[in-house]
C-alpha positions as CSV (number, residue, x, y, z in Angstrom):
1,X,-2.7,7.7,8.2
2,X,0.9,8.1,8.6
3,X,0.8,8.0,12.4
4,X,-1.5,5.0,12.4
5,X,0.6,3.0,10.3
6,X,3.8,3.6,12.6
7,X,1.8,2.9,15.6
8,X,0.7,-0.3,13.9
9,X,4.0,-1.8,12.8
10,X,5.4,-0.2,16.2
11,X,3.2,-3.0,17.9
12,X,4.2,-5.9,15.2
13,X,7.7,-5.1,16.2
14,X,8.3,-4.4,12.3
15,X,9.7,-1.2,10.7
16,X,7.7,-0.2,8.0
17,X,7.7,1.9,4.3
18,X,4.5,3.4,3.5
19,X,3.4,5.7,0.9
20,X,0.0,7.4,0.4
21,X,-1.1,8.2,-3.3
22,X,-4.2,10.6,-4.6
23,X,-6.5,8.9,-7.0
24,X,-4.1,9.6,-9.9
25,X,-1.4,8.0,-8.4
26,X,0.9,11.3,-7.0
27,X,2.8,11.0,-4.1
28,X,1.5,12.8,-0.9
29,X,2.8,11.0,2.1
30,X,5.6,8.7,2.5
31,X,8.5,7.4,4.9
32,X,10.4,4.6,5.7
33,X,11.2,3.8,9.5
34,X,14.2,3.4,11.0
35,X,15.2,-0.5,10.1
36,X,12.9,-0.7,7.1
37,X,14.4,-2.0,4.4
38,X,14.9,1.4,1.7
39,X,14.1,-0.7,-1.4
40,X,10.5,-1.5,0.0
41,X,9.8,2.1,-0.6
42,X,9.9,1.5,-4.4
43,X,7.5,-1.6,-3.7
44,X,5.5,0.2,-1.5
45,X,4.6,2.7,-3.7
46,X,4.4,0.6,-6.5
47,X,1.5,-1.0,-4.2
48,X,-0.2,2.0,-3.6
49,X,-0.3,3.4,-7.0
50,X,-1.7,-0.2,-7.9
51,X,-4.4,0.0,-5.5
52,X,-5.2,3.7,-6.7
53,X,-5.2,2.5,-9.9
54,X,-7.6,-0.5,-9.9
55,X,-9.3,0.3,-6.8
56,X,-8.5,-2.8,-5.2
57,X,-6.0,-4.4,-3.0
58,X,-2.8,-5.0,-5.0
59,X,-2.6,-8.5,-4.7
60,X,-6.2,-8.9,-6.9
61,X,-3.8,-8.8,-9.4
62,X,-4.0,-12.3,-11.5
63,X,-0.8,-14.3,-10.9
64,X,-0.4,-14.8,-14.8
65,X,-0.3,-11.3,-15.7
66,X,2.1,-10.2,-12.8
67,X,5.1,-10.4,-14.5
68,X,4.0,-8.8,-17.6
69,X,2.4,-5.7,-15.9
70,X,5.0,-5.1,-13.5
71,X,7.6,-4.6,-17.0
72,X,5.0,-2.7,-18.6
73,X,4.7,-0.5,-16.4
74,X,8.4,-0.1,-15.4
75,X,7.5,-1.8,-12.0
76,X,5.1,1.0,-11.1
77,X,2.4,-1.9,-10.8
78,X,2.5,-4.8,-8.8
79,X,0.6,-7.8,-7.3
80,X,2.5,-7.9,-4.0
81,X,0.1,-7.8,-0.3
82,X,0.1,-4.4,1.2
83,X,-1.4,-2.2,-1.6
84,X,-5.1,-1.0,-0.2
85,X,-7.0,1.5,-2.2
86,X,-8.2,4.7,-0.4
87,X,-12.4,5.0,-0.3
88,X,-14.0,7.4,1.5
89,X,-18.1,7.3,1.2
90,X,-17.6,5.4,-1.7
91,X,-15.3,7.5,-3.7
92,X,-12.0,6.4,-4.6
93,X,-9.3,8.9,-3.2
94,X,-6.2,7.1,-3.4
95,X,-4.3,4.1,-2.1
96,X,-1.7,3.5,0.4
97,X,1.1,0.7,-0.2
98,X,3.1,-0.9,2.8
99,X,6.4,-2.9,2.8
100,X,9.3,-4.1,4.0
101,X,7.3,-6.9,6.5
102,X,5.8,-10.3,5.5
103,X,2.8,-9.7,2.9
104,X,0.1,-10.3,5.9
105,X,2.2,-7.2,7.8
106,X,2.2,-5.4,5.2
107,X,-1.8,-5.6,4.7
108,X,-2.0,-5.3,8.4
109,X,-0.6,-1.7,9.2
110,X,-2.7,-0.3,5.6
111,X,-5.8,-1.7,7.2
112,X,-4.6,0.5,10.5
113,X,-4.2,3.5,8.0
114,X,-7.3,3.4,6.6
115,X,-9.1,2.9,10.3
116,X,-7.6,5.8,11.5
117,X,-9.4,8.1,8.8
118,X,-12.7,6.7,8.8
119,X,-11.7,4.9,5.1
120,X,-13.6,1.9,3.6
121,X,-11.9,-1.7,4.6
122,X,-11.9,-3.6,1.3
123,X,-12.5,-7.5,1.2
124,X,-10.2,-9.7,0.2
């Protein structure tokens, strides 16, 4: 998943964070490439442990509650683009969380991620 993403914002021109979390939210892949900016690894993981968390793309969070989640949960939830959870057959396995480009970038190289393993594309 790794490799796809950097292949995918390779070819948008973008340097890219991206983090990959297990269903309960852990850590198990991440990097930030050379230009990315280093604080959209804290966003990018807050959008994958979103995704992991509601099983849905990170920005399916309502506007109105935004705010309020994202300071109850110490910012470890958010409703920024670029959060996509993980499904494999159905099951939820995790999420991955992209940033540092526009929101549609972001969303762009997690749908390359989760092409590259076979993973369920979630509608948005």
């Amino acid at each position: 998943m790794l490799r796809a993403a950097v292949g995918a914002a390779d070819g948008l021109r973008q340097p890219q964070c991206v983090v990959i979390v297990d269903a309960s939210g852990v850590i198990i892949g991440s990097l930030r490439m050379t230009g990315a900016k280093f604080l959209s690894l804290k966003s990018a993981s807050a959008k994958a442990t979103t995704a992991a968390s509601i099983g849905r793309p990170s920005d399916m969070i309502p506007e109105s509650v935004r705010s309020a989640v994202g300071l109850a949960t110490d910012g470890q939830v958010t409703g920024l683009r670029g959060g996509l959870p993980i499904r494999i057959d159905g099951n939820l396995v995790g999420g991955i969380g992209v940033g540092s480009g526009t929101g549609d970038q972001d969303h762009e190289v997690a749908i390359a991620a989760l092409m590259a393993i076979g993973a369920e594309i979630p509608s948005t």
